[in-house]
Structure formats: C-alpha cells, structure tokens
MDAnalysis code that builds the backbone (N, CA, C; Angstrom):
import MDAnalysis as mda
import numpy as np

u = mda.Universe.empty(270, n_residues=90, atom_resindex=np.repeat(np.arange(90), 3), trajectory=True)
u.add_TopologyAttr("name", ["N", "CA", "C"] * 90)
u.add_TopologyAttr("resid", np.arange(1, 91))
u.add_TopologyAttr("resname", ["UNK", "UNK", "UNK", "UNK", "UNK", "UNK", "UNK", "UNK", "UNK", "UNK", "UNK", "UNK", "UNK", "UNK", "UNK", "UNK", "UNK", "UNK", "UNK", "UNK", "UNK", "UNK", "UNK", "UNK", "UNK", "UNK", "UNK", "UNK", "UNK", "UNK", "UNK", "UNK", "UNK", "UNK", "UNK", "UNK", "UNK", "UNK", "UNK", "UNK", "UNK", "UNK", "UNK", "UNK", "UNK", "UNK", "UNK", "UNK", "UNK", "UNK", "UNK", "UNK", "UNK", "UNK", "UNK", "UNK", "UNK", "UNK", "UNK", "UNK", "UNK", "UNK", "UNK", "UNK", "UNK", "UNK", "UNK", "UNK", "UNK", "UNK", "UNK", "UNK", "UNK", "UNK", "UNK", "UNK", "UNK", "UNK", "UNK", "UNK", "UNK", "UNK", "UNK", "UNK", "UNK", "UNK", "UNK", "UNK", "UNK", "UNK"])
u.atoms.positions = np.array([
    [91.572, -85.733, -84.844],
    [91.675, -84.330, -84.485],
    [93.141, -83.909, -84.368],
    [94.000, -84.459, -83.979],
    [95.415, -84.666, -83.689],
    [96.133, -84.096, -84.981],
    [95.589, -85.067, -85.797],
    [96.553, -84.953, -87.398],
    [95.381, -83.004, -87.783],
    [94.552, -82.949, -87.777],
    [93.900, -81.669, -87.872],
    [94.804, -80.523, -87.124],
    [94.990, -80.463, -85.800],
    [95.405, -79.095, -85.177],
    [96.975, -79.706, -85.368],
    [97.850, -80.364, -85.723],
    [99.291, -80.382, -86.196],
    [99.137, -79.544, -88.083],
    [98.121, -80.313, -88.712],
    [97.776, -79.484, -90.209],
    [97.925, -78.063, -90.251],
    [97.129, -77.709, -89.539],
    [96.666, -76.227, -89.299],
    [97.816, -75.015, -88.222],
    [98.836, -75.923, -87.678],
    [99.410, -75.521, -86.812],
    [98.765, -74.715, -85.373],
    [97.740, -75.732, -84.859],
    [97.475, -75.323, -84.096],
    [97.468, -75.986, -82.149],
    [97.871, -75.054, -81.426],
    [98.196, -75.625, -80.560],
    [97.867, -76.796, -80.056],
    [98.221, -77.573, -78.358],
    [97.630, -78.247, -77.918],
    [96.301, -77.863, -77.210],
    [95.438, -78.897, -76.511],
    [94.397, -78.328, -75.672],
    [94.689, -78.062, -74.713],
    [93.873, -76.728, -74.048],
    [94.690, -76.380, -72.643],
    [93.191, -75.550, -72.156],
    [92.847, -76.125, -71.211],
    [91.722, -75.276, -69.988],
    [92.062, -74.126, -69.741],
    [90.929, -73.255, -70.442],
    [90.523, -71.794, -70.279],
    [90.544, -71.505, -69.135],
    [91.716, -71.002, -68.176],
    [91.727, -70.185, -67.273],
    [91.093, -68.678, -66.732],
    [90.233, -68.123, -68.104],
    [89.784, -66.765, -67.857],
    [87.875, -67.637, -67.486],
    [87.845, -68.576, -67.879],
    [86.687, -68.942, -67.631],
    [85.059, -68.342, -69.299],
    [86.313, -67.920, -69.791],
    [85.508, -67.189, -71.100],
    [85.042, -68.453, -71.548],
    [85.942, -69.278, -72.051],
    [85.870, -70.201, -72.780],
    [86.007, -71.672, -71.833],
    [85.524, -72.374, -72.559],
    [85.977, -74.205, -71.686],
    [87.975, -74.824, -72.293],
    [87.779, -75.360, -72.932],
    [89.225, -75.521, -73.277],
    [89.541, -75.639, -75.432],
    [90.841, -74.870, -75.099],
    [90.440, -74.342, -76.529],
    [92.332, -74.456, -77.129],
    [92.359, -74.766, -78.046],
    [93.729, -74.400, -78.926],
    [93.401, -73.283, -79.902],
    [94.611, -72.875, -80.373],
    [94.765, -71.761, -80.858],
    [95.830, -71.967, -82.001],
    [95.448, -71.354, -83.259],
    [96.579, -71.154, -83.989],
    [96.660, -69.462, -84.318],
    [98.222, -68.769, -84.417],
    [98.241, -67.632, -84.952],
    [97.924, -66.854, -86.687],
    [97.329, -66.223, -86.341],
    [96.922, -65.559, -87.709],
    [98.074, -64.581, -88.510],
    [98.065, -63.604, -87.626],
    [98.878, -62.455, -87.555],
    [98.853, -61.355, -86.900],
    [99.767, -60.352, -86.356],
    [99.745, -59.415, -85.285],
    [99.196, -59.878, -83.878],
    [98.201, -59.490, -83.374],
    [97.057, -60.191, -82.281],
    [96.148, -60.934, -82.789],
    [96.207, -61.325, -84.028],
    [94.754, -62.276, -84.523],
    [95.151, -63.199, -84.195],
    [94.250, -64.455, -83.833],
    [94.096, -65.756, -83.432],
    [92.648, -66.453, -84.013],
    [93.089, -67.765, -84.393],
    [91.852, -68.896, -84.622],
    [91.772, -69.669, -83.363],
    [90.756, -69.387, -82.753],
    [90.550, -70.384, -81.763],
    [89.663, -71.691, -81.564],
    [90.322, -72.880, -81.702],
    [89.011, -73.568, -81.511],
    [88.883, -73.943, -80.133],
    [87.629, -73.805, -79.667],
    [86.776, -73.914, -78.469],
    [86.390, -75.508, -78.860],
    [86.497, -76.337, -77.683],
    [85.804, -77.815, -77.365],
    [85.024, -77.271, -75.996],
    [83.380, -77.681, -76.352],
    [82.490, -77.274, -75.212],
    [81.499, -78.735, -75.104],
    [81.995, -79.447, -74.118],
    [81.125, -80.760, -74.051],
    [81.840, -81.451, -74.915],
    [80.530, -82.076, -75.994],
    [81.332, -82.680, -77.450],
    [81.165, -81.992, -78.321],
    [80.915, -80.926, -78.921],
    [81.212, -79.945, -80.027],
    [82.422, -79.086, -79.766],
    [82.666, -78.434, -80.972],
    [83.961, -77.545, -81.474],
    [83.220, -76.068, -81.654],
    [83.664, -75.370, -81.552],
    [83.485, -74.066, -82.177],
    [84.642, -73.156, -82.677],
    [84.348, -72.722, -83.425],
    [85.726, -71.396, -84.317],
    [85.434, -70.329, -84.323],
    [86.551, -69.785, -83.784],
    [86.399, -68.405, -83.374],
    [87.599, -67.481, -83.731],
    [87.252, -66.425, -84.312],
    [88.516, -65.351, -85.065],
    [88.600, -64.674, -83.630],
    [89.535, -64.227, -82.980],
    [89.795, -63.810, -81.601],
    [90.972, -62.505, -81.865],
    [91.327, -61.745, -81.121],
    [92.393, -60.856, -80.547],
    [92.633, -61.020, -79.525],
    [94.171, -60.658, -79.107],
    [94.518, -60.926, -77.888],
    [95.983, -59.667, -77.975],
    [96.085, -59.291, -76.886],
    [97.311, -58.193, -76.493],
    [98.442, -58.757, -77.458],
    [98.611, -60.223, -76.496],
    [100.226, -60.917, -76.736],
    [99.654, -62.178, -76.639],
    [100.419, -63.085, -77.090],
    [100.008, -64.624, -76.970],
    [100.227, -65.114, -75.511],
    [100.748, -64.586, -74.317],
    [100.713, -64.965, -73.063],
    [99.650, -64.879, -72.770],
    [98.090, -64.150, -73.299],
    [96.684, -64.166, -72.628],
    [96.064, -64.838, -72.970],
    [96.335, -65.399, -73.909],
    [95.457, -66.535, -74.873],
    [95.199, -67.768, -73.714],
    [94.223, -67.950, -73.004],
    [93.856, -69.025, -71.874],
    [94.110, -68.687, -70.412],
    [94.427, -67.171, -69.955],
    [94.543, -66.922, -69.242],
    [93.763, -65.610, -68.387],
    [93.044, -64.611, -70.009],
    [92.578, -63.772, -70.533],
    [91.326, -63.610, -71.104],
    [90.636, -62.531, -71.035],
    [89.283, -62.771, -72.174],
    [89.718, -61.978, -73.099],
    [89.294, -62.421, -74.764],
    [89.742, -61.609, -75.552],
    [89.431, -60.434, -75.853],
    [89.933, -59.523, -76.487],
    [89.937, -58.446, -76.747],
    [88.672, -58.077, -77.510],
    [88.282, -58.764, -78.366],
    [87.472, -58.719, -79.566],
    [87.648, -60.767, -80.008],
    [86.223, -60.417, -80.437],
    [85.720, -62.325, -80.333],
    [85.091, -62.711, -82.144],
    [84.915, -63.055, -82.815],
    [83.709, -63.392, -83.583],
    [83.658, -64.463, -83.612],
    [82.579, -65.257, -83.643],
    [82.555, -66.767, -83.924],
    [82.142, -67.067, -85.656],
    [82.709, -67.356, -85.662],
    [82.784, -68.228, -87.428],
    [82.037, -69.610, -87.428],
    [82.623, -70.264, -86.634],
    [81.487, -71.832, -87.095],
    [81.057, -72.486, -86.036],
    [80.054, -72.316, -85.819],
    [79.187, -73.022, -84.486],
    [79.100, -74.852, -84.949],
    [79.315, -75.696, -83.697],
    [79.436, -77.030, -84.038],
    [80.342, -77.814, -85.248],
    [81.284, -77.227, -85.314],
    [82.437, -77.449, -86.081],
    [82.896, -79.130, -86.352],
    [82.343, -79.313, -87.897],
    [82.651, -80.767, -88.200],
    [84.530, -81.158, -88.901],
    [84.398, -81.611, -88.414],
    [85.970, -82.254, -89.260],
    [86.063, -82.509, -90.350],
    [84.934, -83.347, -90.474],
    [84.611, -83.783, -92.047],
    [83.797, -83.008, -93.361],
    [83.689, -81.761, -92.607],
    [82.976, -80.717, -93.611],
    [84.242, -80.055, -94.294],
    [84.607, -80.208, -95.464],
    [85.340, -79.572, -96.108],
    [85.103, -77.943, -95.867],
    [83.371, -77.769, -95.974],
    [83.415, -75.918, -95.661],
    [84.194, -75.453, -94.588],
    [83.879, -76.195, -93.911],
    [84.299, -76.078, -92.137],
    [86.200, -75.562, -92.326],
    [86.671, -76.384, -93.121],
    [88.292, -76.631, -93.147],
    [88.696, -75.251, -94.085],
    [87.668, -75.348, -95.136],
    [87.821, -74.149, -96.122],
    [87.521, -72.487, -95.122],
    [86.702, -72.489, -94.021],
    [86.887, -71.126, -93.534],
    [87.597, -71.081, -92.580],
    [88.790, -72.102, -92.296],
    [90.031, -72.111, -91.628],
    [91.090, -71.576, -91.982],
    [91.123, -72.577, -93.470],
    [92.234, -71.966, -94.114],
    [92.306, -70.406, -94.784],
    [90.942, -70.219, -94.953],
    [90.796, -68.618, -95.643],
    [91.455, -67.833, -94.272],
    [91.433, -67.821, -92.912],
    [91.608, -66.704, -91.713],
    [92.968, -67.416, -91.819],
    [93.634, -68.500, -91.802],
    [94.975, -68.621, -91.492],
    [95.582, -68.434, -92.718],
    [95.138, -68.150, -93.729],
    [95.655, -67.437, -95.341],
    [95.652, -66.144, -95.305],
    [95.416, -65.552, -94.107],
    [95.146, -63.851, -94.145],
    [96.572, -63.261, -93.917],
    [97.384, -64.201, -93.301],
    [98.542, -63.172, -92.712],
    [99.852, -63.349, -94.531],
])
C-alpha cells in the first residue's frame, strides 16, 4: 500500500477528526478537488471529495462527497485505472 499512496502522491494515514470518515489519505486533484481514500476496518474506499482549503481535509466534513469505488482492491487494475482518470483531471 506504501509504494501505492507514494505512486499516486497521496498522503499519509491520518484519523478523521470530523468523525465523517474513519482514517483516510488524500491526494490533490485540483482547485478544492480531492481523492480520498477511506480505510474502514479492512477495506478501502474512493472517494472524489471537495474541501474549502486543504487545512479541512481530516478535520472537516466535506463539502460535496461521491464515492467512486466501494471495497477498493490494489490489485484490480480497474480500481487503479479510475484513480488515475480523477488525478488526470487537473
């Protein structure tokens, strides 16, 4: 997972302080967009997110949420392919 969120440039893990989420990294998209992945138990989830400023991101509930991939595999190439399409947007 390590070599994955360094790939993707995405943060470390850090406990959801707004309580929205369990604990989640984040990589930037562009403007307020964010990819978030959510770890809940032992699954992943991906989520296209907004946020004001990047200071709310784990501190905050977002602005606007969609979830993209429920139970998020590593080894699913689709999985990686609708990553790179939202972090190919900016």
């Amino acid at each position: 997972m390590e070599q994955f969120l360094n790939y993707y440039s995405f943060s470390d893990f850090i406990k959801d302080e707004s309580s929205f989420f369990d604990t989640i990294a984040y990589s930037w998209i562009k403007e307020d967009l964010y990819i978030i992945l959510e770890k809940k138990e032992d699954n992943y989830h991906v989520h296209f997110a907004s946020y004001p400023i990047r200071q709310d991101i784990g501190t905050k509930k977002p602005d606007a949420i969609n979830t993209l991939i429920e139970n998020f595999k590593l080894d699913n190439n689709d999985h990686r392919k609708v990553i790179q399409q939202y972090l190919d947007y900016n």
